[in-house]
RODO-2510 file (C-alpha; in nm, 4 decimals, decimal comma):
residues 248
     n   res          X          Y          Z
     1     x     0,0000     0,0000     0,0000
     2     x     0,1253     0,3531    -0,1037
     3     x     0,0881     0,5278     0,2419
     4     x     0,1375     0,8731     0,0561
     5     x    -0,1475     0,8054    -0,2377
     6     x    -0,4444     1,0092    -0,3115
     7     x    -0,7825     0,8934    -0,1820
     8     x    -1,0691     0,8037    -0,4214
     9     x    -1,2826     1,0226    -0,3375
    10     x    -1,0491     1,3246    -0,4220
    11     x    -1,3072     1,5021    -0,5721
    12     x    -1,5531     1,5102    -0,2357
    13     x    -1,2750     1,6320    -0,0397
    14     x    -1,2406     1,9525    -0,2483
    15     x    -1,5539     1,9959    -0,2641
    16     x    -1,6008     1,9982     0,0884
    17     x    -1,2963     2,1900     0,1852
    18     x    -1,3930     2,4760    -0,1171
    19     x    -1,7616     2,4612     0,0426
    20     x    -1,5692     2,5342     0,4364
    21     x    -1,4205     2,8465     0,2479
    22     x    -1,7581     2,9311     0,1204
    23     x    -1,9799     2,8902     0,4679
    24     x    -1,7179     3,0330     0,6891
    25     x    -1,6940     3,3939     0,4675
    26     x    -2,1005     3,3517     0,5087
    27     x    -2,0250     3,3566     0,8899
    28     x    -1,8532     3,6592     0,8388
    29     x    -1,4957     3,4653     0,9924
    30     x    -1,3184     3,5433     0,6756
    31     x    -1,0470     3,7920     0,6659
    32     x    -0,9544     3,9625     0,3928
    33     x    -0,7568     3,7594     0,1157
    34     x    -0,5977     3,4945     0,4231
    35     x    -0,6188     3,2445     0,6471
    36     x    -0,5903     2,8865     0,5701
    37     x    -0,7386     2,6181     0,5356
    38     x    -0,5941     2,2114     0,4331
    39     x    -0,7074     1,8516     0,4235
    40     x    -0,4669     1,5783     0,4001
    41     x    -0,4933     1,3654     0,0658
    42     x    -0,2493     1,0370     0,1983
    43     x    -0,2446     0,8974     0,4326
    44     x     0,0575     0,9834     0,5764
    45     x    -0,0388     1,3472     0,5686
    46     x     0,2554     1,5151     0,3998
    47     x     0,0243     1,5385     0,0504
    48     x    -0,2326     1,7601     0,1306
    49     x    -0,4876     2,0286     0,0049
    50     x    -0,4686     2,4115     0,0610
    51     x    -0,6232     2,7543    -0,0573
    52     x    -0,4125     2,9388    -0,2984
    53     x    -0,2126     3,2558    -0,1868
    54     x    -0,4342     3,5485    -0,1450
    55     x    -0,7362     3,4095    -0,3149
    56     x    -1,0849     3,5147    -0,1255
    57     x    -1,2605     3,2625     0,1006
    58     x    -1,5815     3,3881    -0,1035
    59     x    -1,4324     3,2817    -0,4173
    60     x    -1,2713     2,9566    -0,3851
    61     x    -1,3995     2,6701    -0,5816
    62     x    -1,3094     2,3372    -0,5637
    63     x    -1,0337     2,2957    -0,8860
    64     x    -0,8606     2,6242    -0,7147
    65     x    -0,7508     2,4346    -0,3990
    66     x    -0,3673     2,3219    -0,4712
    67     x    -0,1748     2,0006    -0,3841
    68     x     0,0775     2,0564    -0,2012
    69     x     0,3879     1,8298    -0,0861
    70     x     0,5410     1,8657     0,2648
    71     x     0,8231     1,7181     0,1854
    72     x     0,8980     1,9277    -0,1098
    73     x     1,1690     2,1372    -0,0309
    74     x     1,1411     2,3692    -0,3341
    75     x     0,7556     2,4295    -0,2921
    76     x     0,8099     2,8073    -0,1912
    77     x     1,0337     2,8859    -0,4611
    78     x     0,7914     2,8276    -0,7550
    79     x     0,5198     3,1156    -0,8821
    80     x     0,2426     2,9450    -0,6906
    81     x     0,3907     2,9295    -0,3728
    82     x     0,1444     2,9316    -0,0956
    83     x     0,1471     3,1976     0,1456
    84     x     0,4449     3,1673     0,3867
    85     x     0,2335     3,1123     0,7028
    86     x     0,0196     2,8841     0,5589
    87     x     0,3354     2,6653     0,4795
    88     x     0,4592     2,7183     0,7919
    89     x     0,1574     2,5813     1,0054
    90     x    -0,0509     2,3641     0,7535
    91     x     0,2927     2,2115     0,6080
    92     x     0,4573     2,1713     0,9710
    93     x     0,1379     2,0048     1,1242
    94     x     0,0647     1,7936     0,8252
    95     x     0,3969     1,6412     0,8221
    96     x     0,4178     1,6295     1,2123
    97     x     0,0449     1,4834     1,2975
    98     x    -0,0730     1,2718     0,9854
    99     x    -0,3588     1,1880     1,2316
   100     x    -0,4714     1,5761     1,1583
   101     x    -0,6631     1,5153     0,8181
   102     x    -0,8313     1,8699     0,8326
   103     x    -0,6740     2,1628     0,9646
   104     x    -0,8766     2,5000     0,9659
   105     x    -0,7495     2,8435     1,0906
   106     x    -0,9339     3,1536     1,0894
   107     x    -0,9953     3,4597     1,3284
   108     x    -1,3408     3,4235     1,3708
   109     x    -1,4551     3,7619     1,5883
   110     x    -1,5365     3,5570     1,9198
   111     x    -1,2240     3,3151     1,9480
   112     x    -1,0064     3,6114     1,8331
   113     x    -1,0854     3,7678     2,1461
   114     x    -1,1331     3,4720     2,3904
   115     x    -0,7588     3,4348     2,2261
   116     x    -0,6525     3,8138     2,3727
   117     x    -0,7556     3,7890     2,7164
   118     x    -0,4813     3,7034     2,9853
   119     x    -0,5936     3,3871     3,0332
   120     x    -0,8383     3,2458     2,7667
   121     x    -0,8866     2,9305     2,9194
   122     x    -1,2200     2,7755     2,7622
   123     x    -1,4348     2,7734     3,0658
   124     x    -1,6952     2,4825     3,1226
   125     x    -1,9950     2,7555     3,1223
   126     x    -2,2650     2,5257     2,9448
   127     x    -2,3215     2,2720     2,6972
   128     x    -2,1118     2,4099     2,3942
   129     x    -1,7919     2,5144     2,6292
   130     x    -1,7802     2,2318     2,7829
   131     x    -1,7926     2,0303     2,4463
   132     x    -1,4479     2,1386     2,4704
   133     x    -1,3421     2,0456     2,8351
   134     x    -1,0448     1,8407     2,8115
   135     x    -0,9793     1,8832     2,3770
   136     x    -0,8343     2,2341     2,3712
   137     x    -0,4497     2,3276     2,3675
   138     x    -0,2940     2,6663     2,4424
   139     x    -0,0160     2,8226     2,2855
   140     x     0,0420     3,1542     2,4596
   141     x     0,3851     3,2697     2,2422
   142     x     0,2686     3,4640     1,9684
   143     x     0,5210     3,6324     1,8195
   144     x     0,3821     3,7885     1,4929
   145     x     0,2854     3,6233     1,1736
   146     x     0,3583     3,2426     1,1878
   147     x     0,6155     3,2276     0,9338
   148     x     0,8825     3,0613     1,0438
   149     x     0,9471     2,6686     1,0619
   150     x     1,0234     2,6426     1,4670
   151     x     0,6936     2,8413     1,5116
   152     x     0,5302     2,5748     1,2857
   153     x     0,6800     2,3155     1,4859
   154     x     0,5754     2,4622     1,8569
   155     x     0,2181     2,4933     1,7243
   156     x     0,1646     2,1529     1,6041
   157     x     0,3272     1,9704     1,9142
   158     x     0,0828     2,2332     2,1276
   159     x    -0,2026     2,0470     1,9472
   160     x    -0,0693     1,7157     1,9386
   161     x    -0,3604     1,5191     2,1357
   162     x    -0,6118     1,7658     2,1182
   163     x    -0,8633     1,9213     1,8633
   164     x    -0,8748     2,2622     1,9200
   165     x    -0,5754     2,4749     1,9350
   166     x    -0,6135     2,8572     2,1293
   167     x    -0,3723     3,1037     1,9434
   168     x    -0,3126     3,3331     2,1903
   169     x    -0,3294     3,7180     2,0641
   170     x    -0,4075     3,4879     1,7348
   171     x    -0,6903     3,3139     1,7193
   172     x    -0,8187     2,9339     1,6477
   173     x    -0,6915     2,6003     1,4656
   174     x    -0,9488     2,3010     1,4846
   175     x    -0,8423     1,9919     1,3195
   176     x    -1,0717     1,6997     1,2989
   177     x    -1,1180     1,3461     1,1129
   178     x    -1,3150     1,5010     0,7924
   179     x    -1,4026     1,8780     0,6765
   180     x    -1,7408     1,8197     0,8411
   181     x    -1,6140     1,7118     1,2104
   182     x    -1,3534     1,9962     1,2072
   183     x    -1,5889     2,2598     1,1009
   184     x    -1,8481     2,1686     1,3313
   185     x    -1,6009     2,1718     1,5706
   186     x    -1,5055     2,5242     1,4399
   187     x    -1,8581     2,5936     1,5055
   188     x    -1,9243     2,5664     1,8082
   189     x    -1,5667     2,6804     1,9176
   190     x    -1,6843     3,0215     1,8062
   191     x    -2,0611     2,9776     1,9922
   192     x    -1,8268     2,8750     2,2614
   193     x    -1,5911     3,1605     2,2664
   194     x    -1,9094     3,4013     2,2605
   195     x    -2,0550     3,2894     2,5539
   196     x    -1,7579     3,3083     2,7588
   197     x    -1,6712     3,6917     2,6160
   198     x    -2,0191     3,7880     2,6917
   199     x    -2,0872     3,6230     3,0284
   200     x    -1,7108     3,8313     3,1143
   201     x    -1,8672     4,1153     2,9929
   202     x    -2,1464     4,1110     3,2522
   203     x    -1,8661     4,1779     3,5141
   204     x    -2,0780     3,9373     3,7440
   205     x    -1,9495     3,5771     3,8810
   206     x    -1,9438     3,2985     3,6229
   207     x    -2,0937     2,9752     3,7347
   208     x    -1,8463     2,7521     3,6429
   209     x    -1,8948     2,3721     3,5970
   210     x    -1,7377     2,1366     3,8006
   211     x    -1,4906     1,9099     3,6376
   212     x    -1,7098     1,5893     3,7102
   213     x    -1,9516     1,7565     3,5262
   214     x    -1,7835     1,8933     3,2644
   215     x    -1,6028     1,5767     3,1529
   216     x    -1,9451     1,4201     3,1576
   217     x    -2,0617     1,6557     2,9225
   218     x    -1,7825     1,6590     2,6532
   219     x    -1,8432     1,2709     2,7123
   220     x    -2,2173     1,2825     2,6439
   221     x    -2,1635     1,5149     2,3000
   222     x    -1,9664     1,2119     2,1544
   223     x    -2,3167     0,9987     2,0474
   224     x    -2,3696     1,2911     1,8760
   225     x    -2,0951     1,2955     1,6315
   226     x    -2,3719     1,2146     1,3655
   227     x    -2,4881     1,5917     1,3585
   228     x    -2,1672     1,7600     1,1909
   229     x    -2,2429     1,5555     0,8885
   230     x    -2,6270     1,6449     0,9349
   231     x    -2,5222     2,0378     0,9521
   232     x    -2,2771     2,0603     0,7109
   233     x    -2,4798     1,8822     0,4404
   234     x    -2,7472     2,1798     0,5135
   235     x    -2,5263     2,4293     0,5103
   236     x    -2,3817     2,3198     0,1333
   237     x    -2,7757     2,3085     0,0279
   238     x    -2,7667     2,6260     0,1725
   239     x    -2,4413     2,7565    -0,0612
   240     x    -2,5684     2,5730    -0,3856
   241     x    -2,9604     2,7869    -0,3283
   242     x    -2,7118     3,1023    -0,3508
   243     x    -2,3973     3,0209    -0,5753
   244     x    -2,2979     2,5986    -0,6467
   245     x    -1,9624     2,7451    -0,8507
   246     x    -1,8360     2,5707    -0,5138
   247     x    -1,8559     2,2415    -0,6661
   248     x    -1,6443     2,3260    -0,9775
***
């Protein structure tokens, strides 16, 4: 078995990543012309998807997502080079954690500030923050854009183990098993991350869960699983009503 082929289904994987760029500038989490997102094509995770350099999460379709080669040492020094942080972090934590099939990164409004507080520890508040109790890593060194390799390499061994990733002064990484589980994920990250900034905001007490509880309810969301597929196939109904260039 070739552990670094391409799957079968290649063409439902761009389509699903290009419809991730679509839903998430819907959201109103896309910035500008960056922020990346990548899904692993092999399975050893060094062959791998990713947006082009500067193209608009509103405009991606599926044929404009490029394959790119984490072992190639010459991939930045050809005309469609992908941006330098997206290398950095997609190409470092793709060849680090082939376990990581889809990585997403964006500074959705809510996590970006959870991200800037002193301590933006995802507090067990309610049902959607405590989805989280126990799967989120911190890195707390930002240093500017990610662009260089031992940056790359701090961030994915932060994440190693985990599914959510806090940037701090940054923002969010969620990887996840398929483009559905990792944007659900990214989902309710951001649901989470607003409920924390807002119950702050009231300057009162929060009425944080207890561990017991907590790890019971990140254990009870697991049966559930079944709904990221369930959402995400609504939400692509929802892009093809408006615009299905997605799919091209």
């Amino acid at each position: 078995m070739n552990d670094c082929a391409e799957p079968a289904d290649l063409l439902r994987l761009r389509q699903d990543l290009a419809a991730a760029f679509r839903i998430c500038h819907r959201f109103g989490w896309s910035e500008s012309v960056g922020n990346h997102f990548s899904a692993a094509l092999s399975p050893c995770g060094r062959k791998f998807l990713l947006n082009r350099k500067w193209q608009h999460f509103g405009s991606i379709r599926a044929s404009d997502l490029m394959v790119v080669n984490a072992d190639d040492p010459d991939v930045m020094n050809r005309p469609d080079a992908p941006d330098a942080s997206a290398w950095t972090v997609h190409g470092t934590m793709h060849r680090m954690l082939p376990n990581a099939r889809v990585i997403l990164h964006c500074h959705s409004p809510y996590a970006v500030a959870l991200s800037c507080l002193r301590d933006p520890t995802v507090l067990p508040l309610d049902n959607n923050t405590a989805r989280f109790f126990g799967r989120t890593a911190y890195d707390l060194s930002f240093g500017g854009i990610a662009d260089a390799e031992e940056e790359g390499a701090r961030l994915a061994n932060a994440i190693r183990g985990h599914s959510v990733l806090v940037m701090g002064n940054h923002g969010v990484s969620v990887v996840g098993e398929t483009v559905a589980d990792a944007f659900e994920d990214l989902y309710f990250f951001e649901k989470a991350a607003q409920t924390i900034v807002l119950g702050l905001s009231t300057g009162k007490p929060l009425a944080v869960l207890s561990d017991e509880v907590a790890q019971a309810t990140a254990e009870g969301w697991k049966p559930y699983r079944g709904m990221a597929q369930r959402h995400f196939d609504y939400l692509k109904s929802e892009l093809d009503a408006a615009d299905p260039s997605w799919r091209d």
